[in-house]
C-alpha positions as CSV (number, residue, x, y, z in Angstrom):
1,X,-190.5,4.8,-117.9
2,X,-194.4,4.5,-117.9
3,X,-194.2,1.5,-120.5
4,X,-191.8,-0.7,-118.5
5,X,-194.2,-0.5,-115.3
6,X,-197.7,-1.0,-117.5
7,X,-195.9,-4.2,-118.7
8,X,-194.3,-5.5,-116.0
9,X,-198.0,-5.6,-114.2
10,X,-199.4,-6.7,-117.5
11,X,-197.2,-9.8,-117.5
12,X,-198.0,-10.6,-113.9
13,X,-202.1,-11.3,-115.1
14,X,-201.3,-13.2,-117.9
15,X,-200.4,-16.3,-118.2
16,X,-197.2,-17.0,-119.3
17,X,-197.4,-20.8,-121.3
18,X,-201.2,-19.0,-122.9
19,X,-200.7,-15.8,-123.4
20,X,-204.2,-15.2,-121.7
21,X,-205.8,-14.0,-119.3
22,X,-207.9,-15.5,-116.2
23,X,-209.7,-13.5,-113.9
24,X,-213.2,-13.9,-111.5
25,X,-214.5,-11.3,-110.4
26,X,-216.5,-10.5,-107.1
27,X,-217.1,-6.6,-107.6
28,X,-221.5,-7.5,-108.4
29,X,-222.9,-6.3,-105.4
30,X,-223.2,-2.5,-106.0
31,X,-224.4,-2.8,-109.4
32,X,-226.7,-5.7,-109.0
33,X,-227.9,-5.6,-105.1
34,X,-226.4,-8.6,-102.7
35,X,-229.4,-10.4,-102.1
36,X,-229.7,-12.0,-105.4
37,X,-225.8,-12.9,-105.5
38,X,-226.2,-15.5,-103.4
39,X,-222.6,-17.4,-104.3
40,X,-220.8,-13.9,-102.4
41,X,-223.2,-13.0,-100.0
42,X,-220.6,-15.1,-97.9
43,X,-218.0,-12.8,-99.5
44,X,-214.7,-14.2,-97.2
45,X,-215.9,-17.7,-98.2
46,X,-216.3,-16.7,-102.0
47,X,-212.5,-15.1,-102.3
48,X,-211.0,-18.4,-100.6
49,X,-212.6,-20.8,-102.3
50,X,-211.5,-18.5,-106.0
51,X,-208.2,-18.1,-104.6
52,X,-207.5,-22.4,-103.9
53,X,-208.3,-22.4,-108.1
54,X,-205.6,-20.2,-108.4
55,X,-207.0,-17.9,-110.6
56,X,-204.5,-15.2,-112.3
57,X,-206.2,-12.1,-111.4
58,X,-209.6,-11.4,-109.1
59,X,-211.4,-7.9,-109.9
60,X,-212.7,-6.2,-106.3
61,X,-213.2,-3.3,-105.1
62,X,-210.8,-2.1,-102.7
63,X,-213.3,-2.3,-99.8
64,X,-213.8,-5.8,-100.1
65,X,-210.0,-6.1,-100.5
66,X,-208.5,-4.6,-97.6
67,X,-211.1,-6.8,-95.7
68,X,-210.8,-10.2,-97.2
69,X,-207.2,-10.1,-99.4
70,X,-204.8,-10.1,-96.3
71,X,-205.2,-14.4,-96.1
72,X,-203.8,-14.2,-100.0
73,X,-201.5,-12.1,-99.8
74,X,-198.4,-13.5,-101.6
75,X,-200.9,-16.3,-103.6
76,X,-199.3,-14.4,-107.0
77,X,-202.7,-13.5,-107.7
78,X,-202.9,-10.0,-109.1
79,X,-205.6,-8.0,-107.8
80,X,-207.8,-5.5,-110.5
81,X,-208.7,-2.6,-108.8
82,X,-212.5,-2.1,-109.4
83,X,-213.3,2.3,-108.6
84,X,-216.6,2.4,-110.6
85,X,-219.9,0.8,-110.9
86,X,-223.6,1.5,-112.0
87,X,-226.3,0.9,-109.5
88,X,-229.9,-0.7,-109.7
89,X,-231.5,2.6,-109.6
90,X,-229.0,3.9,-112.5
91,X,-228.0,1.2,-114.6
92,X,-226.5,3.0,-117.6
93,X,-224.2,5.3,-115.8
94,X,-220.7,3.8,-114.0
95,X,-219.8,6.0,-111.8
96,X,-216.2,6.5,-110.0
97,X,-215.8,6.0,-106.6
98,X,-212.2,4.7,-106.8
99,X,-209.0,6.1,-107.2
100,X,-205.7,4.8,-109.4
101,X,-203.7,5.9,-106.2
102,X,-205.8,3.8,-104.0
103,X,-205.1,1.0,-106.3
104,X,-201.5,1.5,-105.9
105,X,-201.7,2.0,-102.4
106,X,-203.3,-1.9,-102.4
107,X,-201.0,-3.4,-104.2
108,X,-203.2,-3.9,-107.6
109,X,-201.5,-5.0,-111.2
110,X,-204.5,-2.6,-112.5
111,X,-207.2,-0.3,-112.4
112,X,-210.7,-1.6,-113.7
113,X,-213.4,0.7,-114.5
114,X,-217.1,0.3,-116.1
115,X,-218.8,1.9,-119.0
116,X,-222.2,1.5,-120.8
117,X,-222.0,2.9,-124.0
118,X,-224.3,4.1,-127.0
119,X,-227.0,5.7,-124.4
120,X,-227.6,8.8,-122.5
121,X,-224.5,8.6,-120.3
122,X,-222.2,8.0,-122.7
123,X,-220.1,11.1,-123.4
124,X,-219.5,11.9,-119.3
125,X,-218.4,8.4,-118.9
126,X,-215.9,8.7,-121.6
127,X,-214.6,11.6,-120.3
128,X,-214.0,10.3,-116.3
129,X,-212.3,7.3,-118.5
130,X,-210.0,9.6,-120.7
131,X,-209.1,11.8,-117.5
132,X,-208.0,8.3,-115.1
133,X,-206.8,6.5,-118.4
134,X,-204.3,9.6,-119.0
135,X,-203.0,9.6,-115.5
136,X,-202.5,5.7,-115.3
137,X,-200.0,6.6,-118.4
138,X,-198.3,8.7,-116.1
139,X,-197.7,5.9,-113.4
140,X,-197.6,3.3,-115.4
141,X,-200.8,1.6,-114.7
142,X,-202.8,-0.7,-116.3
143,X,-206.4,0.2,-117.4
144,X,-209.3,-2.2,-117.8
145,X,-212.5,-1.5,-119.0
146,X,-215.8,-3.2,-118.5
147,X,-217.3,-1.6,-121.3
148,X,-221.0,-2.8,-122.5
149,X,-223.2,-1.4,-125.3
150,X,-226.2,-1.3,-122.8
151,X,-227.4,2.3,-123.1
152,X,-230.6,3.4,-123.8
153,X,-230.6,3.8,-127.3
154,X,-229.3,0.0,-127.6
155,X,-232.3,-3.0,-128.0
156,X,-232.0,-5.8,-125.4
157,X,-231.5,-7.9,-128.7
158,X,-228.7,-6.1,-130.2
159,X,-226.5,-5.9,-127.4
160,X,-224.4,-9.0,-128.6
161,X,-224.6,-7.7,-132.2
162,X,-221.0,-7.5,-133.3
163,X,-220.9,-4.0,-134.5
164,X,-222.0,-2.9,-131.2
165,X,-219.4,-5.2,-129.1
166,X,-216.9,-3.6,-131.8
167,X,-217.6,-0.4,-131.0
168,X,-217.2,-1.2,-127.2
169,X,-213.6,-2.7,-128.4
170,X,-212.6,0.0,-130.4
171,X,-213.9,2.9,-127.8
172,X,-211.8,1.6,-125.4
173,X,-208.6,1.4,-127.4
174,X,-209.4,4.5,-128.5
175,X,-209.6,5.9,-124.8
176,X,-206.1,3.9,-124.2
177,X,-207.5,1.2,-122.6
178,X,-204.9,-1.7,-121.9
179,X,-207.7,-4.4,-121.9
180,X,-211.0,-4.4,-122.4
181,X,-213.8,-6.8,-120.9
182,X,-217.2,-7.1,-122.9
183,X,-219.8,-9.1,-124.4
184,X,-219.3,-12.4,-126.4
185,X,-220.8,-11.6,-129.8
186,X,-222.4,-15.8,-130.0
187,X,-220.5,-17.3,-132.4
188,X,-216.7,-17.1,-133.5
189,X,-217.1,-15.7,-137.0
190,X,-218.6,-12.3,-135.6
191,X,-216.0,-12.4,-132.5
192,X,-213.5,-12.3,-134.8
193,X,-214.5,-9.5,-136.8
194,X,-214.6,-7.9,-133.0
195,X,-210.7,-8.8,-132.9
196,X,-210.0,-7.5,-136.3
197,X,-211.0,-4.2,-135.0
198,X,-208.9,-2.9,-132.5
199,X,-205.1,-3.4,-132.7
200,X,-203.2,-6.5,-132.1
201,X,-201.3,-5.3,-128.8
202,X,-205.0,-4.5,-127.5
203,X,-206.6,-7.4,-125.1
204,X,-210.4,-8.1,-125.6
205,X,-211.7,-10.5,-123.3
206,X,-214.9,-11.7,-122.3
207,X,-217.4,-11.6,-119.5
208,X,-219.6,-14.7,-118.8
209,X,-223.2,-12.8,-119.6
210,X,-226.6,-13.5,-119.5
211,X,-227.2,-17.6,-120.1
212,X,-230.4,-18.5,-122.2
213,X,-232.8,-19.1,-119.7
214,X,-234.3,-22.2,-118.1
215,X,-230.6,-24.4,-118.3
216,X,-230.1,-26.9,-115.9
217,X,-226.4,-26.2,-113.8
218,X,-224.7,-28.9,-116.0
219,X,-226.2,-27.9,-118.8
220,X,-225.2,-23.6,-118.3
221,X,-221.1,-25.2,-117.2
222,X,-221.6,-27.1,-120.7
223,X,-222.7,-23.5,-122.5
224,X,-219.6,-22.2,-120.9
225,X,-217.2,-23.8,-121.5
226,X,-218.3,-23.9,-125.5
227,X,-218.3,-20.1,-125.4
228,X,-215.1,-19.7,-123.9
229,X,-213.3,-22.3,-126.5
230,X,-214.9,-20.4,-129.2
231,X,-214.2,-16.8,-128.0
232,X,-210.5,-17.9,-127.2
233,X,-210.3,-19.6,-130.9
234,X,-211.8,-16.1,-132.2
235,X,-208.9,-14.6,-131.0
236,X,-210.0,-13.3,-127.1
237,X,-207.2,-12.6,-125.1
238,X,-208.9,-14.3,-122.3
239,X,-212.1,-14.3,-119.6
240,X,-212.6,-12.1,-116.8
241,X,-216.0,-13.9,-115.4
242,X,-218.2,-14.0,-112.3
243,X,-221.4,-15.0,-111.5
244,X,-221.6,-18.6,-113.2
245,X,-218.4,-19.5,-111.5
246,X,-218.8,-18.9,-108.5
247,X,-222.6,-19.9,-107.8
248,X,-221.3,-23.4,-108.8
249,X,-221.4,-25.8,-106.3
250,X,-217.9,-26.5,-106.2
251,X,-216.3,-23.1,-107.2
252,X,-212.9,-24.5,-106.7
253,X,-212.9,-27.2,-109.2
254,X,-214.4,-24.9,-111.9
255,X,-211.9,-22.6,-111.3
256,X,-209.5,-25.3,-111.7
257,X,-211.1,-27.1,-114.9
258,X,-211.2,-23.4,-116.8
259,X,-207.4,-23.3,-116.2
260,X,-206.6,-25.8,-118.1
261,X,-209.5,-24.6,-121.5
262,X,-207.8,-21.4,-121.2
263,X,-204.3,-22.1,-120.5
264,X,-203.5,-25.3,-121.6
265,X,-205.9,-25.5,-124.9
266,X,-208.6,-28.4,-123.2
267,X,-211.8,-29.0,-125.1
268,X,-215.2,-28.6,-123.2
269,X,-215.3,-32.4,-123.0
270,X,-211.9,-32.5,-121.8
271,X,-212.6,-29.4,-119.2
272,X,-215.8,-30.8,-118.3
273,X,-214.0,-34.4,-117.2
274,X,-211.4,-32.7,-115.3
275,X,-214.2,-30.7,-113.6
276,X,-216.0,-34.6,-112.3
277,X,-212.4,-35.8,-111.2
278,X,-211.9,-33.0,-109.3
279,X,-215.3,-32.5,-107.8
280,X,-214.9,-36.4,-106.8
281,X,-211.5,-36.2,-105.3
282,X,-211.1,-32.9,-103.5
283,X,-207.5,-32.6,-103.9
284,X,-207.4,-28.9,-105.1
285,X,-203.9,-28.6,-105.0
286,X,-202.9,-31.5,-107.4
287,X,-204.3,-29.8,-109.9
288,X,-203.7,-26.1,-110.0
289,X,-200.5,-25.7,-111.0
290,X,-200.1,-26.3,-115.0
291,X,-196.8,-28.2,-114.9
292,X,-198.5,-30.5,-113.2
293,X,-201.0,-33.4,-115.4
């Protein structure tokens, strides 16, 4: 029975006291070129230091996986199974390189797969996602999309508009998503009206984005954290983030301190004190587990 395997893997990325959803993801390089990604150019180094937060699901690619998971194996983290992404040189069409078979062959909870919609590329990147999203039924394997309204015929300053992030949300239900990852819309009123748009057993989480420019590190953990209270108060089913998280100089901690603002209900103030008494003491694995403090 397809249902009782998609929910069974479901459960195992979600949090069970929350109800949400905590992933990092490591899966940058392809789309966005290694040399600029500084915090997993040391890719190894990058996975442990995610993994001693105790995240509840990290999105890779199953190169990187069979090549850096086998120290984890058994952590409970689930694995997302990342088989497409654009490229520098083509940045509004994801392309598949992955398979769902591969992804059960590694042991993955799901299969993640990218999309920018509303641009030239559009229509053959729904299709690839209707043909893996129908055969993931069959199996019963969870499908997450990365799905952006980035294509050509979007402005740069409309891509967090909210009927654009809508039609992301509702493209992807529609395509039988299980979960979709996209844009924060900026404030909690418009996320909402995101929310209200796809059905209620549909996830929507959030990635971590583009930061206004010239922040300070404290200040971009500060806009962080106060976008992911809001989104989860909007009604986001959780994060699945990268980039801020782990260039921080303590990945560890941050992965710890966003535990408790996405499991456990913290405030920014609150997340951001955990994330000093952390940093200070080093002693990771006081803290991870959410029965404990």
């Amino acid at each position: 029975m397809y249902a009782m395997g998609k929910a069974v893997r479901l459960s195992r990325m979600v949090n069970p006291v929350s109800n949400k959803m905590m992933a990092i993801t490591v899966d940058h390089a392809t789309s966005r070129g290694i040399a600029p990604m500084t915090g997993i150019q040391d890719i190894q180094g990058a996975i442990d230091k995610i993994v001693a937060g105790h995240p509840d699901a990290m999105t890779m690619t199953w190169g990187i996986q069979k090549r850096c998971w086998g120290p984890h194996v058994g952590s409970g983290i689930s694995i997302l199974h990342k088989i497409s992404n654009y490229a520098p040189t083509s940045p509004t069409n994801d392309m598949i390189f992955g398979s769902v078979d591969a992804a059960v062959r590694s042991g993955a909870d799901a299969v993640s797969l990218g999309c920018m919609t509303l641009g030239d590329f559009q229509n053959e990147q729904f299709e690839r996602i209707g043909e893996v999203s129908e055969y993931c039924d069959e199996i019963g394997m969870p499908l997450i999309g990365h799905i952006y309204p980035k294509g050509e015929s979007v402005p740069v300053d409309k891509r967090t508009a909210w009927e654009n992030i809508a039609y992301c949300a509702r493209s992807a239900a529609e395509l039988g998503l299980d979960v979709v990852k996209t844009t924060y819309t900026g404030d909690p009123d418009s996320m909402a009206k995101v929310i209200s748009c796809v059905p209620s057993t549909f996830r929507v989480v959030i990635q971590g984005g583009d930061s206004p420019k010239g922040l300070t590190q404290d200040q971009l953990i500060d806009y962080y954290m106060q976008m992911t209270r809001d989104a989860l108060d909007a009604g986001c089913g959780g994060v699945t983030m990268g980039r801020w998280v782990w260039d921080y100089k303590d990945v560890t901690a941050l992965v710890i301190a966003l535990r408790r603002l996405i499991h456990k209900g913290y405030t920014p103030k609150e997340t951001r004190e955990l994330l000093d008494t952390v940093e200070h003491d080093k002693n990771y694995a006081d803290y991870w587990d959410l029965n404990k403090g």
